[in-house]
N, C-alpha and C positions, 0 to 999 in steps of 0.2 A: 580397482578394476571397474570399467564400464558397463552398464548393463549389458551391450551387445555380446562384449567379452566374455562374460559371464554366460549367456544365453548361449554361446558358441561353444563352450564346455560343456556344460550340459547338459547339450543337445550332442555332443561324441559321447557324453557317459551316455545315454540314455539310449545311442546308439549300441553302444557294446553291453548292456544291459539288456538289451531286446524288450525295452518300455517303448509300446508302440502310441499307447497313451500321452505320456509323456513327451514324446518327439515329438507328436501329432501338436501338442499345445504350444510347446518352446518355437515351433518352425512357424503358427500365428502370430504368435508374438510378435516372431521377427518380422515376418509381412509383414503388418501392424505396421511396425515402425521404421522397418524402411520405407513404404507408401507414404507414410507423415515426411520423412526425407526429402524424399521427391517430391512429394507437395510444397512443401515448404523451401526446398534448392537447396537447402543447405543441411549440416550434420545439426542432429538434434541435441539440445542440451539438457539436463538434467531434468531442468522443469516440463519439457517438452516430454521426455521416454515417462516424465509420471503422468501427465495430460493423458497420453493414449494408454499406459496401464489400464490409469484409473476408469477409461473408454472402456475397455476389453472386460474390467472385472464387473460393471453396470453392465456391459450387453450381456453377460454370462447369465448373472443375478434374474436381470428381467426377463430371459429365455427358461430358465430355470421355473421362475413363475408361471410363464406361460403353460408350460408341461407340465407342472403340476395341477394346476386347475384344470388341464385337458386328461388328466389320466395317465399321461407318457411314462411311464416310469421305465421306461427302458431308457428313454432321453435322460429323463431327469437323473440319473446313477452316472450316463457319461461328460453330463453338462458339471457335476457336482464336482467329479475329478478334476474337470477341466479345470475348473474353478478355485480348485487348490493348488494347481499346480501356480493359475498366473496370480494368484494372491501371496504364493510363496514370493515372486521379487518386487513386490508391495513393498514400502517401507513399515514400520511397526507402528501398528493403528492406534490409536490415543481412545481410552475408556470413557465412558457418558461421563465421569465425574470431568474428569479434563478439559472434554470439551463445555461441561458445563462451565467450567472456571473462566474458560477464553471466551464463552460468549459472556457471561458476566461482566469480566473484564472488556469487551470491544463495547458492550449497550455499554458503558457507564464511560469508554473513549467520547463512543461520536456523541452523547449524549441522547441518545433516546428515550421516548416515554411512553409513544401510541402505536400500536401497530402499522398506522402511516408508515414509520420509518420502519419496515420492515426492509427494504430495497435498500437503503442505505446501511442497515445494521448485517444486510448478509455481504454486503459487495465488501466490506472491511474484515468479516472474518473469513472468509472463503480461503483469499492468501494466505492465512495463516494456516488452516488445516488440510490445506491442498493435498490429497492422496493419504494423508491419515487421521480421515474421518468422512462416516458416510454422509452427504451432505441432506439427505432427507432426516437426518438426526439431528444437524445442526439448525435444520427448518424447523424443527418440533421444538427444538429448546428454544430456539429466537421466538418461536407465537407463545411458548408458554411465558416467558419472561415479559416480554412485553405487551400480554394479554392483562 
């Protein structure tokens, strides 16, 4: 099943459920990515619906931030929902040991040694953890490793 397909159902449960939360998230999403659609002319492919997931779950993340430093906590309780709802059709996020594995594994592909190649050791692993992992995690294990 497609994600849109998927989002299409769940957004009639969530209508018959009377989850106004939840609607509310599912019907972004779908903007979200129909807009990507239309920008782009053509029907989005896999790789494409996780691009702008993984968009949506960074703006949530960093709004969330925002409002917590600012005190919002009224925001911050409906950003956090929000948050779980578009993280629910996230694919299954890969733990710090794993991504420690794969960057291990990619420094020791392209051969790195100095933080120099820091630009070259993240543009090789990026592909690989696209959408399950956060990428300020894999920057902290690429400077630790090759610091």
């Amino acid at each position: 099943m497609s994600l849109l397909e998927r989002l299409n159902q769940d957004m009639k449960q969530a209508m018959k459920n009377k989850e106004k939360d939840k609607l509310s998230s599912i019907r972004m999403i779908k903007a979200s990515l129909q807009n990507e659609a239309i920008k782009l002319g053509a029907e989005l492919s896999e790789d494409d619906e996780l691009t702008v997931l993984s968009r949506e779950v960074k703006q949530r993340k960093d709004s969330l931030h925002e409002f917590e430093k600012a005190g919002r906590s009224d925001l911050v309780e409906k950003i956090r929902t929000d948050l779980q709802y578009v993280e629910a059709y996230m694919p299954e996020q890969l733990t710090e040991d794993e991504v420690n594995a794969i960057v291990q594994e990619t420094i020791a592909e392209v051969g790195a040694t100095s933080k120099a190649e820091m630009g070259k050791v993240m543009a090789a692993i990026m592909p690989k953890v696209k959408g399950k992992a956060d990428g300020s995690l894999v920057n902290k294990l690429v400077q630790q490793h090759l610091s």
